[in-house]
ROTIMAR-377012 format. One record per residue (C-alpha): chain; x, y, z; residue number from 1. Coordinates in Angstrom, 2 decimals, decimal comma, always signed. Last residue first. Layout:
   kette         x         y         z    nr
       A         X         Y         Z   NUM
...
This chain:
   kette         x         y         z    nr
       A     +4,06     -5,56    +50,15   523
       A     +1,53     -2,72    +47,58   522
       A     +3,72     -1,49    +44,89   521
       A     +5,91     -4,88    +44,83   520
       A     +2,13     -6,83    +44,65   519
       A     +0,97     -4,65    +41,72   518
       A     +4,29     -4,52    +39,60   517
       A     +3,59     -8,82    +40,19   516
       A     -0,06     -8,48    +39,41   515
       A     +0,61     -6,34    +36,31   514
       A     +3,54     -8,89    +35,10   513
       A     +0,89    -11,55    +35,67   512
       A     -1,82     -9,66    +33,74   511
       A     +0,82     -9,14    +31,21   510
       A     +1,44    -13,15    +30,26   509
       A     -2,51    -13,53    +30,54   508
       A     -4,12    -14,10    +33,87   507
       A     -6,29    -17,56    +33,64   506
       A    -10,11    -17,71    +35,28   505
       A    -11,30    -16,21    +31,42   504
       A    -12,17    -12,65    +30,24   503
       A    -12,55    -10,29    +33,29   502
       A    -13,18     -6,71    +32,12   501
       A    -12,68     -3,81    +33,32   500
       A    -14,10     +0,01    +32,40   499
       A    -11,43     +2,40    +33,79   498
       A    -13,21     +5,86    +35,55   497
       A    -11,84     +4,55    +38,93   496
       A    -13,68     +1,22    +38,52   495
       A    -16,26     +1,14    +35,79   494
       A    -17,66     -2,81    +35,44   493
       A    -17,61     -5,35    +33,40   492
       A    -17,71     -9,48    +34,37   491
       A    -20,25     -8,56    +36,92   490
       A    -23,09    -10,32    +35,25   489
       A    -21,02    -13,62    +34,16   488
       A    -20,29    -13,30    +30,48   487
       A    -17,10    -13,29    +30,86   486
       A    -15,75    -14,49    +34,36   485
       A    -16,64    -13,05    +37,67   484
       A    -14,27    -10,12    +39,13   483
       A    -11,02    -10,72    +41,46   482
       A     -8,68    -10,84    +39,16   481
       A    -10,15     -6,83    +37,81   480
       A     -9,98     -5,78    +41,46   479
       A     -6,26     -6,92    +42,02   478
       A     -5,23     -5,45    +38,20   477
       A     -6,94     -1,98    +38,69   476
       A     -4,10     +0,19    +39,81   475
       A     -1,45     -1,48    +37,90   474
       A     -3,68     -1,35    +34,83   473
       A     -4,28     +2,74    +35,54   472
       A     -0,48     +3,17    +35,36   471
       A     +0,09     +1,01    +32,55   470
       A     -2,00     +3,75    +30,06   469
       A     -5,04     +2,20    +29,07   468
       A     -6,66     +2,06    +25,62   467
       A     -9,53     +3,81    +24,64   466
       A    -13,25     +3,79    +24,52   465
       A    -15,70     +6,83    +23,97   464
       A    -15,79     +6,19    +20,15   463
       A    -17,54     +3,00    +19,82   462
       A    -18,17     +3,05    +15,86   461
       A    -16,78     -0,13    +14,92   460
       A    -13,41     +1,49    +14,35   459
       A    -13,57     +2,17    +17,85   458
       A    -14,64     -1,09    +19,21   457
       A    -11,27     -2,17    +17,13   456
       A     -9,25     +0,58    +18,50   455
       A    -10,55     -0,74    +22,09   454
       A     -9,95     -4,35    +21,75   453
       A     -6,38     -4,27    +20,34   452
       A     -5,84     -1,48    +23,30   451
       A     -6,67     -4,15    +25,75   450
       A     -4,66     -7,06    +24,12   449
       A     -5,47    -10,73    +25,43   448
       A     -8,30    -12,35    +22,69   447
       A    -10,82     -9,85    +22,31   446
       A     -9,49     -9,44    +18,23   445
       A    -10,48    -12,55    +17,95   444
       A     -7,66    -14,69    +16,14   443
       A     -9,75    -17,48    +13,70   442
       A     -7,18    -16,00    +10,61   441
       A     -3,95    -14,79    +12,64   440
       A     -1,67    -17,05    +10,99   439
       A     +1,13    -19,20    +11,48   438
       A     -1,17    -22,41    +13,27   437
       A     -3,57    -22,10    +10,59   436
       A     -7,45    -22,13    +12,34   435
       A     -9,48    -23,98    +10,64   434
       A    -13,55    -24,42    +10,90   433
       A    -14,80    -26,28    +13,71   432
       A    -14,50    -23,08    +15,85   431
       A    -13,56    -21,66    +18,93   430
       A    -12,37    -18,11    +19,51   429
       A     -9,98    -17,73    +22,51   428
       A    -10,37    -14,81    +24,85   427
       A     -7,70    -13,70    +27,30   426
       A     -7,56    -13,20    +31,23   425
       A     -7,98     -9,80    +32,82   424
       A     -8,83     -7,09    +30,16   423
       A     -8,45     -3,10    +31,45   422
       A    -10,93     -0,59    +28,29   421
       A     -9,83     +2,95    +28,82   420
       A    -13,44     +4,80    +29,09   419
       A    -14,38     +8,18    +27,27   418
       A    -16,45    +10,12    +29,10   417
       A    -19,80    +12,10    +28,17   416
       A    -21,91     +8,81    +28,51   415
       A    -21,27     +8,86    +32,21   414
       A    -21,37     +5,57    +33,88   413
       A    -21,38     +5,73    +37,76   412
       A    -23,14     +1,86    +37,61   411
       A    -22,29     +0,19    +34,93   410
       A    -24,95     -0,28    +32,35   409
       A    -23,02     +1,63    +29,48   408
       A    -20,08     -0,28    +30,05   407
       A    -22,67     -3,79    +29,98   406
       A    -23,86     -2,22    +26,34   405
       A    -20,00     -1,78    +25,28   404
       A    -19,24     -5,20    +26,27   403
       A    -22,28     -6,78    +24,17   402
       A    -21,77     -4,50    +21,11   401
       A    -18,11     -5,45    +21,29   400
       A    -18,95     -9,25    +21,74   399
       A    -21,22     -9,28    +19,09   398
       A    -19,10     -7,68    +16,48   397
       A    -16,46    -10,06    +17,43   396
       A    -18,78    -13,14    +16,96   395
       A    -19,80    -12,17    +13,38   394
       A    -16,00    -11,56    +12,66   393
       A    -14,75    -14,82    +13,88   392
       A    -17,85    -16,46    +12,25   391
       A    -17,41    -15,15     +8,90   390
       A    -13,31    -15,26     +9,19   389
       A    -13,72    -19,07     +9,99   388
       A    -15,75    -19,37     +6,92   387
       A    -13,43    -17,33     +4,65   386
       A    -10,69    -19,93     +6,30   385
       A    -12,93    -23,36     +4,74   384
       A    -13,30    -21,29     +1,38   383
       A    -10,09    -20,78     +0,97   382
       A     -8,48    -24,30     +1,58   381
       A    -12,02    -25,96     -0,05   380
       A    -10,97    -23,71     -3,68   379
       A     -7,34    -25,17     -2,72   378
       A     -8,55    -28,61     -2,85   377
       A    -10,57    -27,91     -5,81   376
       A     -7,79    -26,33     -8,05   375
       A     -5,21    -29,19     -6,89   374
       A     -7,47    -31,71     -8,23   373
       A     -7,88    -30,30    -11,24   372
       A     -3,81    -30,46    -11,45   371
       A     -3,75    -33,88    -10,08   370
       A     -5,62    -34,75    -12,92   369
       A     -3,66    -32,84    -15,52   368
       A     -0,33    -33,72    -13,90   367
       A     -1,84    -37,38    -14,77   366
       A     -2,93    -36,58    -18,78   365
       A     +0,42    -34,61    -19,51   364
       A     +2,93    -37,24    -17,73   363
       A     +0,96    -40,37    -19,95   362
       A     +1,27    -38,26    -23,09   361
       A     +5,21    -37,77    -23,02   360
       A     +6,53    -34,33    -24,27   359
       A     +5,61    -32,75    -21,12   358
       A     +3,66    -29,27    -20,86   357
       A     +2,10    -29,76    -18,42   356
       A     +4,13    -31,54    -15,96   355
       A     +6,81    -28,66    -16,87   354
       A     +4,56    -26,00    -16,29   353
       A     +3,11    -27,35    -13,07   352
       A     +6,74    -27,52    -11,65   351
       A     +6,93    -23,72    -12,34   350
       A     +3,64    -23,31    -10,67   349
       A     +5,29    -24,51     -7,70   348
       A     +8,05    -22,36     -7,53   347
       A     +5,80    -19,62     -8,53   346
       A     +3,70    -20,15     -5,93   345
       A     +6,32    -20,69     -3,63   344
       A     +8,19    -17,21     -4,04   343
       A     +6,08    -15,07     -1,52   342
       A     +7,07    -17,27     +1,83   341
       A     +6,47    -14,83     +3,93   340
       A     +2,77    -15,48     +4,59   339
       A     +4,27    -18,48     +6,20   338
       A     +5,29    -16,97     +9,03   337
       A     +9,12    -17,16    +10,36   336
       A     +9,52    -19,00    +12,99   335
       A    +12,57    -21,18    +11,48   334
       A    +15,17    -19,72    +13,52   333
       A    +14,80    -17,18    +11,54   332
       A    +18,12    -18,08     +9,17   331
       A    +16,55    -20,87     +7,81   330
       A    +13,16    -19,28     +7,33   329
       A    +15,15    -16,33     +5,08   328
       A    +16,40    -19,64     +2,99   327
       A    +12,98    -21,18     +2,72   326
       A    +12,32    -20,00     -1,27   325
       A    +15,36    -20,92     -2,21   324
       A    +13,90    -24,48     -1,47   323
       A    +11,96    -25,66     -4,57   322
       A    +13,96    -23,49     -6,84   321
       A    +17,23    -25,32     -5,38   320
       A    +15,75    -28,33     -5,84   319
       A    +15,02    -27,81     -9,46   318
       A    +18,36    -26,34    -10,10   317
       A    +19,92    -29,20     -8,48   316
       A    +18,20    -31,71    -10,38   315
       A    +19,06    -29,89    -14,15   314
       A    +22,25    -29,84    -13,00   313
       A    +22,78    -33,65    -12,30   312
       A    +20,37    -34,59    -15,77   311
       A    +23,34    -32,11    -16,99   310
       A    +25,70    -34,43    -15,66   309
       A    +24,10    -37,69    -16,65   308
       A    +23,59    -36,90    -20,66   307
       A    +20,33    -35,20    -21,69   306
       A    +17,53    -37,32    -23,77   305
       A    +15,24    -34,40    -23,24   304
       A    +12,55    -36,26    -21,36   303
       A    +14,20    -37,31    -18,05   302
       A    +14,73    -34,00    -15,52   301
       A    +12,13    -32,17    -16,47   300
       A     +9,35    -34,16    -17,10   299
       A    +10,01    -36,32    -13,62   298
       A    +10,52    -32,70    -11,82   297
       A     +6,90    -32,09    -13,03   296
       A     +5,18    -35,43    -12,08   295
       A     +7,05    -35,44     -9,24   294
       A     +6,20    -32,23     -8,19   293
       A     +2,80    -32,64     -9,51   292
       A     +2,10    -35,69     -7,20   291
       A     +3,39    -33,44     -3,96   290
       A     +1,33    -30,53     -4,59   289
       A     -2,11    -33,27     -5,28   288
       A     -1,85    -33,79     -1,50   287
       A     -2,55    -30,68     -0,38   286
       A     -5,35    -31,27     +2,09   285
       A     -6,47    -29,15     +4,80   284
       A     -5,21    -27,64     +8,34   283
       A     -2,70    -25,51     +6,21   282
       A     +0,22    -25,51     +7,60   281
       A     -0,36    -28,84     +9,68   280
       A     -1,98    -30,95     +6,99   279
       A     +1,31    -33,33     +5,71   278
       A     +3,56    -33,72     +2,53   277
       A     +1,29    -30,64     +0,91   276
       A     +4,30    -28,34     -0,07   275
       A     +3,70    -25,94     +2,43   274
       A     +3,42    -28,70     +5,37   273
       A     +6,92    -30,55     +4,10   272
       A     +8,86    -27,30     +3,67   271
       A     +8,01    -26,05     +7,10   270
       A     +9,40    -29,66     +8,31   269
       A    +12,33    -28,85     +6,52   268
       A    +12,68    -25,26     +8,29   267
       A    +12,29    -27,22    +11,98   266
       A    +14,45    -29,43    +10,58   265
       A    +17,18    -27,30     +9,84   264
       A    +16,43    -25,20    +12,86   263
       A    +17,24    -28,49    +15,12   262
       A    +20,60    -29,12    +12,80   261
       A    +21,75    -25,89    +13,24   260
       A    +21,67    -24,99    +17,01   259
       A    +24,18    -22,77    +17,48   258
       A    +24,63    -21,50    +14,14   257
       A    +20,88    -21,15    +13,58   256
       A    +20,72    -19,71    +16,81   255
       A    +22,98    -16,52    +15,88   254
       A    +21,31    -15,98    +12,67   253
       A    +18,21    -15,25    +14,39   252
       A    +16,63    -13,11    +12,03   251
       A    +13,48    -11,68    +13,07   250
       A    +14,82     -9,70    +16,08   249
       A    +14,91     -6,15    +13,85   248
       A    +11,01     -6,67    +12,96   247
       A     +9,92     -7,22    +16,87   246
       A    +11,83     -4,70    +18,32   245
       A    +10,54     -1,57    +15,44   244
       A    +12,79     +0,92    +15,59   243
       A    +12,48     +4,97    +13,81   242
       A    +14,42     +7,13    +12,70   241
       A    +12,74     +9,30     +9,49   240
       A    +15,13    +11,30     +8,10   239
       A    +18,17     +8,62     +8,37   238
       A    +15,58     +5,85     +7,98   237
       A    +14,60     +6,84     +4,91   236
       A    +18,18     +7,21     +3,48   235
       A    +19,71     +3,89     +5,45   234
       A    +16,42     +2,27     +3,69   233
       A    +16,93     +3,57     +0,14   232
       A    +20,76     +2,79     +0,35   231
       A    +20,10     -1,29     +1,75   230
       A    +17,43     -1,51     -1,12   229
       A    +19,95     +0,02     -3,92   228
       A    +22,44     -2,74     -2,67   227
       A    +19,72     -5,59     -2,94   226
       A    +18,70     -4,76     -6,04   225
       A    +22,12     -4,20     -7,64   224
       A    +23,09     -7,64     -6,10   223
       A    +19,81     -9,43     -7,35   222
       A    +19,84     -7,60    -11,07   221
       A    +23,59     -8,51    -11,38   220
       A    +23,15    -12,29    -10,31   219
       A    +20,31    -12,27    -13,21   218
       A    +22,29    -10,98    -15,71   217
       A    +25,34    -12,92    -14,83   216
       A    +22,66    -15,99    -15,18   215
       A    +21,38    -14,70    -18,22   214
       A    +24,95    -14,19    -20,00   213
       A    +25,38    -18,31    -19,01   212
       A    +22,33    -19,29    -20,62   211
       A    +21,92    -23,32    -19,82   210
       A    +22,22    -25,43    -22,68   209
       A    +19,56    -26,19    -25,33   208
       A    +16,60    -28,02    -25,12   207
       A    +14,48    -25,35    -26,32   206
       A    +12,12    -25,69    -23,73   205
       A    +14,01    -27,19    -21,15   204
       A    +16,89    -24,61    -20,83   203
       A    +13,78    -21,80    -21,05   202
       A    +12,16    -23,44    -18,33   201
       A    +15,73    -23,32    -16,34   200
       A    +16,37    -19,63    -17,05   199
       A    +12,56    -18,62    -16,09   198
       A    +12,82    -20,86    -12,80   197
       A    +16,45    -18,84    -12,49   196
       A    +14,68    -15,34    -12,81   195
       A    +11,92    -16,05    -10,45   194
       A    +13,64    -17,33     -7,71   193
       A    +16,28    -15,16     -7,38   192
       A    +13,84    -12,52     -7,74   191
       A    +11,75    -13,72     -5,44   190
       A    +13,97    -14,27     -2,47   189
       A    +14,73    -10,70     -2,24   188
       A    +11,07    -10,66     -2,77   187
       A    +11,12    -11,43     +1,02   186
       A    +11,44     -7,82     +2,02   185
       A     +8,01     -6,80     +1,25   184
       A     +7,63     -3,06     -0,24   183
       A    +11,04     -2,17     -0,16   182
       A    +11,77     -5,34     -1,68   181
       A     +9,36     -4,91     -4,44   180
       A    +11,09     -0,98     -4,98   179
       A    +14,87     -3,12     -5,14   178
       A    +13,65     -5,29     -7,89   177
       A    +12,21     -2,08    -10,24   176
       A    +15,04     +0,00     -9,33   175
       A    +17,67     -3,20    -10,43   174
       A    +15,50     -3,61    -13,16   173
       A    +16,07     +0,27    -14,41   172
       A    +19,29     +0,01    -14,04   171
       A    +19,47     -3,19    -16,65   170
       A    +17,38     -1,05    -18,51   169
       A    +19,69     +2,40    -18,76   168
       A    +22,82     -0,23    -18,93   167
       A    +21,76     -1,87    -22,48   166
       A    +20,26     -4,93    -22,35   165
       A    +22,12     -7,77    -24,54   164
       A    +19,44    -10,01    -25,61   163
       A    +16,55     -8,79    -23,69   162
       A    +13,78    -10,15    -22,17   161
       A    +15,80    -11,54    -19,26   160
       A    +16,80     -8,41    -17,39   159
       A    +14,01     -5,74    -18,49   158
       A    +11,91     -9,23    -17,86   157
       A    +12,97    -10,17    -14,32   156
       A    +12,60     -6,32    -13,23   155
       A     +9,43     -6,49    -14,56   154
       A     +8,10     -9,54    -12,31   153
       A     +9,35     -8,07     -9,41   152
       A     +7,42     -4,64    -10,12   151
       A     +4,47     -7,15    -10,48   150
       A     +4,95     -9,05     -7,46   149
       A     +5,53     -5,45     -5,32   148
       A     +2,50     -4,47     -6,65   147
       A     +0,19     -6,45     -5,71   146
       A     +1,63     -6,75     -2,54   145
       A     +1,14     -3,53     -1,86   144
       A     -2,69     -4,49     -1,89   143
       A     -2,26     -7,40     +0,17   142
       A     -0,41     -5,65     +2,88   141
       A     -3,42     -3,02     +4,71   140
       A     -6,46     -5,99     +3,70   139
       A     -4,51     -8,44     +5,93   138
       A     -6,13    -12,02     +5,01   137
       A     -4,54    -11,70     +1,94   136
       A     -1,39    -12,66     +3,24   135
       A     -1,75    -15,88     +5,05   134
       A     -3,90    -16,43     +1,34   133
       A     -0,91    -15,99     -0,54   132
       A     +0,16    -19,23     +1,18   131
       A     -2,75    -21,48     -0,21   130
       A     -1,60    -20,73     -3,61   129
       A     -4,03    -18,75     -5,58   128
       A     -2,58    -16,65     -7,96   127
       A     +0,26    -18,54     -9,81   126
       A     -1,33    -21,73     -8,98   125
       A     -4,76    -20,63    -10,19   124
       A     -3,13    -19,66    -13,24   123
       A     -1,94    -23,09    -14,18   122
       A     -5,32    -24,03    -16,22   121
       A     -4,90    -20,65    -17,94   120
       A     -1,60    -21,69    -19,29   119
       A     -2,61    -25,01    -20,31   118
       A     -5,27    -23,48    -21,79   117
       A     -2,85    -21,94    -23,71   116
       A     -1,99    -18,18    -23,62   115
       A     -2,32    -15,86    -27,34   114
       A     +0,64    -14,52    -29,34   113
       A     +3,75    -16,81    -27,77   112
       A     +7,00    -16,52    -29,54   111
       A     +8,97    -15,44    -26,36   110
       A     +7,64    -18,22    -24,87   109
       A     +9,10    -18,61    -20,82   108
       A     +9,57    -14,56    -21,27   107
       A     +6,13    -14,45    -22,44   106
       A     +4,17    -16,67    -20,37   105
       A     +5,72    -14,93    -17,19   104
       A     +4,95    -11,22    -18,60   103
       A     +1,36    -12,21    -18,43   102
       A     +1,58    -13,48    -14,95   101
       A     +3,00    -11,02    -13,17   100
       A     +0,42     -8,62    -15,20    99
       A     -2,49    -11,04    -13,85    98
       A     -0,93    -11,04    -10,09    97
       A     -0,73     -7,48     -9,85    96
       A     -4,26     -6,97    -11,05    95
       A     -5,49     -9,40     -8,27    94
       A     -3,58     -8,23     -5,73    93
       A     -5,08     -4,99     -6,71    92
       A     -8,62     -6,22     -7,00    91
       A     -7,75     -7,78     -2,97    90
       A     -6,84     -3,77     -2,08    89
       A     -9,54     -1,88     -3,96    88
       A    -12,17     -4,66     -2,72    87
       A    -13,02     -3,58     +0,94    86
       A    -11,13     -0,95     +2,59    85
       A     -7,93     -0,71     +4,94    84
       A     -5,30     +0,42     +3,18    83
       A     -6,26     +4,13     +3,89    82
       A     -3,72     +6,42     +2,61    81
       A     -3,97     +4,38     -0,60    80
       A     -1,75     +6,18     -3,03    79
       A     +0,53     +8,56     -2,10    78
       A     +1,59     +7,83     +1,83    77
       A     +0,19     +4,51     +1,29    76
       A     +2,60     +3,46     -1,23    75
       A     +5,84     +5,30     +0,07    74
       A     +5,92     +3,55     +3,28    73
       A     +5,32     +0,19     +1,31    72
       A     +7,95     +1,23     -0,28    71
       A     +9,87     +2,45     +2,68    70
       A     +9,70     -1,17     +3,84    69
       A    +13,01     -1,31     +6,42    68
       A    +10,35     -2,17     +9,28    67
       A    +10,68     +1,33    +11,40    66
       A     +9,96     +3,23     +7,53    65
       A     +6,76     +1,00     +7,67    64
       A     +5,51     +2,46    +10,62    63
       A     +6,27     +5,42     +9,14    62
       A     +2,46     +5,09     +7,79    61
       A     +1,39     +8,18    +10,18    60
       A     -2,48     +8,89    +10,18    59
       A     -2,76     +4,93    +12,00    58
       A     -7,07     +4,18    +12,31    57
       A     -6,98     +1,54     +9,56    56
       A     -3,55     +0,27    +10,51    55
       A     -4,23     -0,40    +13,83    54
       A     -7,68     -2,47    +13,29    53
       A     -5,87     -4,38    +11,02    52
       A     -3,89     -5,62    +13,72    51
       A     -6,31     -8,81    +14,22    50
       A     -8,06     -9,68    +10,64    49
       A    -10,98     -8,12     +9,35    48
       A    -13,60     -9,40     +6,83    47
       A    -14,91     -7,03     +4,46    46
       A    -17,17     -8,85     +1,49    45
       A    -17,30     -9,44     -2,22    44
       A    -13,85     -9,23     -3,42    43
       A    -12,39    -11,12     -0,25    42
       A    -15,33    -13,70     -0,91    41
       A    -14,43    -13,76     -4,69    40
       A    -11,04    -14,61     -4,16    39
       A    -11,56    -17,53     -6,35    38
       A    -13,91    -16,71     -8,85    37
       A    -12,39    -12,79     -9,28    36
       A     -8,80    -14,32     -9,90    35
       A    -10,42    -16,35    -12,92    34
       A    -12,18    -13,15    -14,31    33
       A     -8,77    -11,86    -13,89    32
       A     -7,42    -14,30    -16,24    31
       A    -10,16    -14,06    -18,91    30
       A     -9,76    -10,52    -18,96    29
       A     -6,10    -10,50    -19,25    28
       A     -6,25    -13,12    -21,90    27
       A     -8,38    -10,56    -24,01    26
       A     -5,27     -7,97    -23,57    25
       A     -3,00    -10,77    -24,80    24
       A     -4,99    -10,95    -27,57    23
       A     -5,04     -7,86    -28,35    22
       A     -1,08     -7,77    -28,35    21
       A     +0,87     -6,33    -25,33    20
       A     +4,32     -5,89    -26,04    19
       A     +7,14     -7,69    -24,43    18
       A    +10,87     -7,99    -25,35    17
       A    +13,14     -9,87    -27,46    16
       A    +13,34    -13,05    -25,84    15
       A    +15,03    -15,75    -28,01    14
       A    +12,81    -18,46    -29,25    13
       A    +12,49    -17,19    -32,77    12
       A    +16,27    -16,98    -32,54    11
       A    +16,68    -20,37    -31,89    10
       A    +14,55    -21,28    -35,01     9
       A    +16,74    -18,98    -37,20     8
       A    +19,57    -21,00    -35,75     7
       A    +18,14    -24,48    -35,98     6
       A    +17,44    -23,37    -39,58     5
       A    +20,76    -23,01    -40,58     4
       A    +21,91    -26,06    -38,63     3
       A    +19,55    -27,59    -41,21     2
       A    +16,69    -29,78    -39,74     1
């Protein structure tokens, strides 16, 4: 091949934006039709996860504000005031991730008119990863989600799908990036993410050097993003105050320095469960993650007939992809949940693409094994957690009914009151079906939390419940230790117009602060 032709051909190759052909539009179809087989259950059905019950009956969505997400704030202040509903959210989720995806395939093949089946074969990767599904079990995030993926997504494409963007698009990627922050702050890992997995396909693609405008590109989109995050959140936070203790203690980057190498493999050992080394994430078997891994990093690293030190860079890029996506768990003390981990799927999907896509027959035919097998081991992942959620929720519905019916029976019970609902003990949900250590999926919402249990009785229709105020659990805590155990007749009764409830022999962590106010109040 001429040099002359190499050119033209490089050009071909170069991104020069995205429109959306027909059959790009009938690849959308297909592709959501694929969403729609997997998450079919969320689609199809309404189950409920613990602290959902909070944001379906919340009027005031500041809550985000408190948590540095003012997009999220901004989302269900104008478009779903009430998260909380069956399909709209998981369909949105699903609609972000097909967009996401779209604009993917095109900035990897800028010459592309219709997707592979190689391309839809990889989708469920994309989509599907078991550790979207820590998020989709909260019906009030997974919608935002959506579109926090796909506004990450476009500001990786109005900075990479253009040869030399001029400064109105560059600023409008660093809007786009810092609104999917706002909405979930660990997209500050996806972009990063993102945009160098796209750099480092295209490198292997067209065997060709690594694009050094790209990468000042993409370190321009991730500081503008972050900056114009920081100034939206000291703005919404300056007219709306707020704290949230639990969100502002997430980082612990003072432990990590004192105790780095036990965080360090506490985040490695993280790394190993996501990634499929070993069952404790995810209670089920990954095992085909690790096989197309190698399989992928194998086909990128070897096939190009590159010299040793590029082979070196190619290596480091590909572990760094691998891990970016832990960095925010390093400096968390490594606690943080795995729902937060929003840039593995593509990491891993990236990895597919290579395997894939190989130039070496042998590579191809094995990543496309592993691949299927992948596809039904996450398919048993999903549908093994929408069980637990079945029963879970089946049992919770029960119990209320149950507790509600034994208020009622109480002697002194007047059906004009309302009734603050006083637990003693906690409730633990057991099952044969999974239950993820970093996730609430299997959680009954009866579990320790009074005012849990009473704004979910109330969203079931019990409106003459409420919390209690920590006055009227001082005053009950002796008689409510002293009470028969759940479902022992006894186990509820009205004492001083507060309806207790003994749940197990054990106090919780607050029954024992209660007993202790209890026993100061009372020598």
């Amino acid at each position: 091949m001429t040099k002359a032709a190499t050119s033209v051909e490089r050009r071909r190759l170069e991104p020069e934006g995205f429109a959306v052909q027909p059959n790009f539009r009938t690849s959308a179809i297909y592709l959501l039709l694929i969403f729609c087989g997997i998450y079919f259950f969320e689609l199809s059905s309404f189950p409920l996860s613990t602290d959902e019950e909070l944001a379906a009956l919340r009027t005031d969505p500041s809550v985000w504000v408190a948590q540095g997400r003012w997009g999220a704030y901004l989302l269900e202040m104008f478009l779903l005031q009430q998260p909380t509903m069956p399909f709209v959210a998981p369909a949105l989720f699903g609609l972000g991730c097909v967009a996401s995806y779209l604009i993917v395939i095109k900035l990897v093949r800028p010459d592309a008119e219709f997707l592979t089946a190689n391309d839809y074969f990889l989708f469920p990767i994309f989509c599907a990863f078991p550790t979207w599904f820590f998020l989709s079990e909260f019906y009030s995030n997974i919608g935002s989600i959506g579109v926090a993926l796909a506004a990450c997504t476009l500001s990786v494409w109005l900075t990479l799908g253009h040869r030399r963007p001029a400064t109105p698009v560059v600023f409008g990627a660093i809007v786009c990036g810092a609104f999917a922050i706002s909405i979930y702050q660990s997209f500050i890992l996806g972009i990063p993410v993102m945009g160098a997995g796209i750099i480092l396909a295209r490198t292997w693609r067209n065997n060709e050097p690594i694009n050094r405008q790209d990468l000042v590109l993409l370190v321009t989109l991730i500081i503008g993003a972050s900056i114009a995050y920081a100034a939206g959140n000291f703005v919404f936070k300056f007219f709306i105050p707020a704290q949230n203790a639990y969100f502002d203690g997430i980082l612990q980057i003072g432990e990590f320095f004192a105790n780095p190498v036990v965080i360090i493999g506490r985040t490695l050992d993280t790394v190993g469960g996501v990634y499929g080394f070993n069952q404790r994430t995810y209670q089920g078997m990954l095992w085909a993650v690790p096989a197309l891994l190698l399989l992928g990093g194998f086909s990128a690293i070897l096939e190009n007939g590159w010299s040793k030190e590029r082979r070196s860079v190619i290596l480091i890029c590909a572990l760094g992809i691998l891990l970016a996506p832990f960095a925010m768990d390093l400096l968390g003390a490594g606690r943080l949940p795995i729902r937060s981990l929003v840039a593995v799927p593509f990491a891993v999907w990236l990895f597919g693409y290579f395997a894939l896509e190989s130039r070496r027959q042998w590579i191809r035919m094995a990543s496309s094994v592993f691949l299927g097998i992948f596809i039904f081991q996450t398919v048993v992942i999903h549908n093994s957690y929408q069980a637990t959620e079945l029963f879970v929720g089946r049992h919770d519905a029960l119990m209320a009914a149950s507790v509600y019916d034994q208020i009622a029976a109480s002697p002194g019970f007047d059906a004009a009151k309302t009734y603050p609902i006083a637990i003693f003990g906690s409730l633990s949900f057991v099952t044969v079906y999974p239950q993820p250590p970093s996730s609430t999926i299997g959680q009954s919402f009866f579990h320790d939390n009074p005012w849990r249990i009473a704004s979910y009785m109330k969203l079931l229709g019990y409106s003459k419940v409420s919390g209690p105020t920590l006055e009227q659990i001082d005053n009950t805590i002796v008689e409510a230790s002293r009470m028969p155990v759940w479902p022992t007749p006894g186990s509820v009764i009205i004492k001083n117009d507060v309806a207790l409830l003994r749940l197990s022999d054990e106090p919780s962590a607050d029954n024992r602060a209660a007993l202790q106010r209890a026993k100061a109040a009372n020598p």
